[in-house]
C-alpha positions as CSV (number, residue, x, y, z in Angstrom):
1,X,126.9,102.2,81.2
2,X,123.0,101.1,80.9
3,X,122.7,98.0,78.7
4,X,120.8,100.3,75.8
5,X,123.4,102.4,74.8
6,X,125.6,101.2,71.8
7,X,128.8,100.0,71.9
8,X,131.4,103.1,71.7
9,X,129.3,105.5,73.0
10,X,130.9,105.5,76.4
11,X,127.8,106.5,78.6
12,X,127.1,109.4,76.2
13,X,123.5,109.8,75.8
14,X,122.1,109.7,72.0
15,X,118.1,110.0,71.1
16,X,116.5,109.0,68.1
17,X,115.3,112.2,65.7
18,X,113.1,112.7,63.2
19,X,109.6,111.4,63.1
20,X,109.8,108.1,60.7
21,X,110.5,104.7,62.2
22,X,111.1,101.3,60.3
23,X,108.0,99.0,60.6
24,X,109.1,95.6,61.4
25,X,106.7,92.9,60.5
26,X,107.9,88.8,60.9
27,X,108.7,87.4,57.8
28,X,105.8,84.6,59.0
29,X,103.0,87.1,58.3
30,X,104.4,88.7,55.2
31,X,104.2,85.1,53.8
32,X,101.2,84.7,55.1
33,X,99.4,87.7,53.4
34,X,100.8,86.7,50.2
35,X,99.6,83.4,50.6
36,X,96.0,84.7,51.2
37,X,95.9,87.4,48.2
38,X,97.0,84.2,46.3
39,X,94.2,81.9,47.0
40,X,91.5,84.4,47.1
41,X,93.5,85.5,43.6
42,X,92.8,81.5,42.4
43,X,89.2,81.2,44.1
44,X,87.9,83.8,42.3
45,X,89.3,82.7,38.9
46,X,87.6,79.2,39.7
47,X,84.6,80.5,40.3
48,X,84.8,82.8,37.4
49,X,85.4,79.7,35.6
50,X,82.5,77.6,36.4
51,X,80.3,80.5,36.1
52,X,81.1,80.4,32.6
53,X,80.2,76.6,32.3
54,X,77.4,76.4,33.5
55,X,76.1,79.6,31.4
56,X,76.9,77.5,28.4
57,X,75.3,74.3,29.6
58,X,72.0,76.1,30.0
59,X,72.6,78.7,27.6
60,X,72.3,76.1,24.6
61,X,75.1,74.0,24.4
62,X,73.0,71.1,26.5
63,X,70.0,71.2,24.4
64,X,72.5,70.3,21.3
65,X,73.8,67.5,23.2
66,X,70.7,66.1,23.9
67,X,69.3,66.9,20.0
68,X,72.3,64.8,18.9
69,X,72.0,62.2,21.1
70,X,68.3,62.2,20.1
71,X,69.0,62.2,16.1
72,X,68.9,59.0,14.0
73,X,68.7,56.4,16.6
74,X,70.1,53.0,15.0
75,X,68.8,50.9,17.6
76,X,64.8,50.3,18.7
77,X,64.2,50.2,22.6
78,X,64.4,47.3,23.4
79,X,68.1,47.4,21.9
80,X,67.7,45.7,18.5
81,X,68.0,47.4,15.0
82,X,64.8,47.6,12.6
83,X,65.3,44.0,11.0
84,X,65.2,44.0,7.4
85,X,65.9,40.6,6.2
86,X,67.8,37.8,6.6
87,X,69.7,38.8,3.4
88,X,71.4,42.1,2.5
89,X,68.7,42.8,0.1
90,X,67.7,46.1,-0.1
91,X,63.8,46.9,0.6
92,X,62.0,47.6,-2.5
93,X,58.5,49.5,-3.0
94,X,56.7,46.5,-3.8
95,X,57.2,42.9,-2.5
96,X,55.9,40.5,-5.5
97,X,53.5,37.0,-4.8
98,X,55.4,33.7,-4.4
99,X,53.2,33.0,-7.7
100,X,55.3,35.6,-9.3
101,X,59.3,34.5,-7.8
102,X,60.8,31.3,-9.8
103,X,63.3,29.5,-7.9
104,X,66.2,27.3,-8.7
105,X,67.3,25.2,-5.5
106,X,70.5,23.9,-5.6
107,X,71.8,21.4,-2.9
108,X,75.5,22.3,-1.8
109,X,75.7,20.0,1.0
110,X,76.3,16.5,1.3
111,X,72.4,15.7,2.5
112,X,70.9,13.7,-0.5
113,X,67.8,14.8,-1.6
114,X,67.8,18.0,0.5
115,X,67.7,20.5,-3.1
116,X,64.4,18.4,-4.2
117,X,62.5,18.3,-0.6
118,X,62.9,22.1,-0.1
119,X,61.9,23.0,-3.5
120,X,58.3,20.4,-3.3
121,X,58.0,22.6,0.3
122,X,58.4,26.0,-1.5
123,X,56.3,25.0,-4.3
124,X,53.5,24.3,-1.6
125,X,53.6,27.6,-0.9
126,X,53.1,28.6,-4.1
127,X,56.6,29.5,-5.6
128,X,57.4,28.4,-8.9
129,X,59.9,26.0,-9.0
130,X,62.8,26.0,-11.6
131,X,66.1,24.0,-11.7
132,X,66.5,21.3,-9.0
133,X,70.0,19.7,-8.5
134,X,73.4,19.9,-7.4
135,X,75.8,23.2,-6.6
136,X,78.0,24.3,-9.1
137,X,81.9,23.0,-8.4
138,X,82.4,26.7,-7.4
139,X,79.7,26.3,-4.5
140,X,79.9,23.0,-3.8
141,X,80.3,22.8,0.2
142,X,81.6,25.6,0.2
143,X,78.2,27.3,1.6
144,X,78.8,27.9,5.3
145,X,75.5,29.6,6.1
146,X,71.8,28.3,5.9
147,X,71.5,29.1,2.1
148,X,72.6,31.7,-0.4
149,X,70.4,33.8,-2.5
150,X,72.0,34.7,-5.9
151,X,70.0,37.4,-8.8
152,X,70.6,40.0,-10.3
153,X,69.2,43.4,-10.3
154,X,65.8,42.8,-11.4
155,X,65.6,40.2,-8.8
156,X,66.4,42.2,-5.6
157,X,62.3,41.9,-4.3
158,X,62.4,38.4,-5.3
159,X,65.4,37.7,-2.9
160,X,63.8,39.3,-0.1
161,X,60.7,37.4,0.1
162,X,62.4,34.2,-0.5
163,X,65.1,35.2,1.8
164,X,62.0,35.7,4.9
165,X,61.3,31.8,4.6
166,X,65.0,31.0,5.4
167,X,66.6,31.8,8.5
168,X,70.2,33.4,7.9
169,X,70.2,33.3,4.1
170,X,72.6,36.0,2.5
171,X,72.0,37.2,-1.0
172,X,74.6,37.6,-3.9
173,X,74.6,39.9,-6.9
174,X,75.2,38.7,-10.3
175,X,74.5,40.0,-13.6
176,X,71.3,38.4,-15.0
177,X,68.5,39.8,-16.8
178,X,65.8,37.9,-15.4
179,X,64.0,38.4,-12.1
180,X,64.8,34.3,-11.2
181,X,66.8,33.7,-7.9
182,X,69.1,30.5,-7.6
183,X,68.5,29.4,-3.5
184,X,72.5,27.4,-2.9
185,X,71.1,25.5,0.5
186,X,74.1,25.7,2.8
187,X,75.7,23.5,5.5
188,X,74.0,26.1,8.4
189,X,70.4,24.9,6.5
190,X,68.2,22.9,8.7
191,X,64.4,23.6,8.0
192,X,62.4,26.3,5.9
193,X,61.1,28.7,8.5
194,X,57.2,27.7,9.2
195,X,54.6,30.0,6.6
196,X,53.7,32.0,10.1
197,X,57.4,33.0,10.7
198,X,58.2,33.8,7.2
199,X,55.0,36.6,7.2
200,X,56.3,37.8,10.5
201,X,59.4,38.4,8.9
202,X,58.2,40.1,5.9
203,X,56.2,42.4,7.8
204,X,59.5,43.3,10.1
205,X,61.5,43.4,6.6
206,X,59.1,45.7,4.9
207,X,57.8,48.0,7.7
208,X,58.9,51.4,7.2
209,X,61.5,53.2,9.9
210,X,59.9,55.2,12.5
211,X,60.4,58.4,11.8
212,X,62.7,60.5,14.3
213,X,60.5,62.6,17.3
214,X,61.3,66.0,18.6
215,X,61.5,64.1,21.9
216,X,63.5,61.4,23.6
């Protein structure tokens, strides 16, 4: 009996009919194919993918990104903000003559004598002086920074131009009439700013914003 023919067949000969046969492939390279129509399946999408992106990036969505990173910069080149003042005061139209700004200096530090020497220095330069004495109990060393500038609403301009003889003054809002401004000299006070620095400052304080270019 040859080693070919089944078991039970007893030497008998059989042959195989018919004209279809099974086609055996190794489950290795059926995984294998499906493996590769995968991939290729997930390259294609990727590609599809950045295709996409980078139609957008130079289709318009880049030039709004660099528009808005172009729009209303806060900061000049060289990294600082426009200054406006020393104090919060807002910019008006027109900045009025130290001949035109009267000024009550009150001392709220424990330096004698330091409310009458500043005022005889501003009135050298042509302020008009007012009141001359001691902080109020409410202000009384209690000012932290170089001085305080206190008027009300008519006194806004006069606050800023006092405000660009004195380093790190802050201004206060109250509710008078008049266009007077109390200066409170704080504990942070050490000298009036020199008459050059004070019309550098006023410049920097009332020079208008530059205005926003098309380019960056």
């Amino acid at each position: 009996m040859s080693m070919l023919t089944p078991p039970g067949m007893k030497g008998k000969q059989y042959r195989v009919t018919g004209n279809s046969y099974p086609r055996l492939v190794p489950p290795n390279k059926r995984r294998r194919r499906i493996v590769a129509l995968v991939s290729t399946v997930l390259a294609l999408g990727v590609i599809s993918w950045g295709t996409v992106q980078l139609t957008d990036i130079f289709g318009g969505k880049g030039k709004q990104l660099a528009a808005g990173a172009c729009a209303a910069p806060s900061a000049s080149a060289s990294g600082s903000a426009r200054p406006a003042a020393d104090s919060a005061t807002p910019v008006p139209s027109a900045v009025p003559k130290p001949q035109q700004v009267t000024v009550n200096v009150y001392n709220a530090t424990v330096k004698s004598g330091l409310a009458g020497r500043t005022a005889e220095e501003l009135k050298k330069r042509g302020f008009k002086i007012g009141k001359v004495g001691n902080a109020s109990a409410a202000l009384d060393k209690k000012v932290k920074e170089s001085a305080r500038l206190i008027g009300g609403p008519s006194g806004n301009a006069a606050m800023l131009l006092l405000g660009t003889h004195i380093a790190g003054a802050k201004s206060a809002p109250d509710a008078r009439k008049d266009a007077s401004v109390d200066l409170v000299i704080g504990n942070g006070f050490t000298a009036l700013r020199t008459p050059a620095q004070a019309e550098q400052a006023l410049v920097a304080a009332t020079k208008p914003a530059p205005k926003p270019s098309g380019r960056c």
